[in-house]
N, C-alpha and C positions, 0 to 999 in steps of 0.2 A: 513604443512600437516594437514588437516582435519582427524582428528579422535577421537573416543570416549575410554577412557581408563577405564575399567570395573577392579577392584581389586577381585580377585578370592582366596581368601584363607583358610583354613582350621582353623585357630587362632579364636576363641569368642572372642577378642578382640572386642569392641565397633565400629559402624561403626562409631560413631563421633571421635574413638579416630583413627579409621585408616584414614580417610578424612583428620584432622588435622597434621597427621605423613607427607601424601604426599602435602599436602600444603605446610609445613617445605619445600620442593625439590622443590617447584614453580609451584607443578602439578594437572592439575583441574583435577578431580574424578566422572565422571559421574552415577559411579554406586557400590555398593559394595556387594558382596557374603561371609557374613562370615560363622564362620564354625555353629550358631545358624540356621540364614537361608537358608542354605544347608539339614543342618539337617530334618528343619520342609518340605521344600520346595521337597525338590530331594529325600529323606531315605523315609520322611514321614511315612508312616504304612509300608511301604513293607515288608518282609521277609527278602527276598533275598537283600542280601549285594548291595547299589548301589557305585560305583566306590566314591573316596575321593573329588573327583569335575569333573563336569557335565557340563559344559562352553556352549554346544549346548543346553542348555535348556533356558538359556540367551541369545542366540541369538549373541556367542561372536565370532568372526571370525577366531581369532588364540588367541590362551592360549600360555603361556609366562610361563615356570617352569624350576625348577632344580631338581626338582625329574623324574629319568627316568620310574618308577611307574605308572605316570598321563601320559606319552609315550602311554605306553603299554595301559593302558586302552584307549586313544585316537584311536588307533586301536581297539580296542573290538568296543568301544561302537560309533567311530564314528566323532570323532572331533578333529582338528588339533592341535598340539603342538610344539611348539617348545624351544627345551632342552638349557638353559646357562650353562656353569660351570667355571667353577674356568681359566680354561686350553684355553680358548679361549677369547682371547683379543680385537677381532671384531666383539663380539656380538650386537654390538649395530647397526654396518653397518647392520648387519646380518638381522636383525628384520625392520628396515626401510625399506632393499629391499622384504621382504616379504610383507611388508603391503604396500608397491607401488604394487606390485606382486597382493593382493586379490586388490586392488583400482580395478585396472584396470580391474582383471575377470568380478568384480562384474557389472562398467562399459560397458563393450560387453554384459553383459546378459540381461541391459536393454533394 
């Protein structure tokens, strides 16, 4: 399956050190959001508080979390999510048929 894996997280960890974490798992990293350029990039000057991550600003199809937090604000602000947790053992089926699921939207809209 063709796709690009965007890491979105809130940690200032390095992005060399997160690139290298998911290489460790065999997994190419096309892109990283950490919690530095989040900050500069999404908060910037604003005032007003913006959400802990902003995925539609990157251009990311579906967000992948365990916080039901980044849920909620997916509804506010607009952009999909989709929750793992502990309790569900077919998460991985789960996510595959979703990203065949937008393949294909995005496919008919060309």
């Amino acid at each position: 399956m063709d796709v690009e894996i965007c890491i979105y997280t809130t940690s200032f960890r390095s992005e060399r050190y997160i690139r290298g974490l998911f290489c460790c798992y065999g997994l190419k990293v096309n892109d990283i959001v950490n919690g530095e350029r989040h900050a500069k990039e999404v908060q910037g000057e604003r005032a007003e508080a913006m959400p802990s991550k902003y995925p539609s600003k990157y251009r990311i199809d579906l967000h992948i979390d365990d916080d039901v937090s980044v849920a909620q604000n997916g509804r506010v602000y607009g952009f999909k999510v989709h929750i793992v947790g502990t309790q569900d053992d077919n998460w991985v089926e789960k996510i595959v048929e979703e990203v065949i699921r937008i393949k294909r939207t995005k496919e008919l809209q060309r």
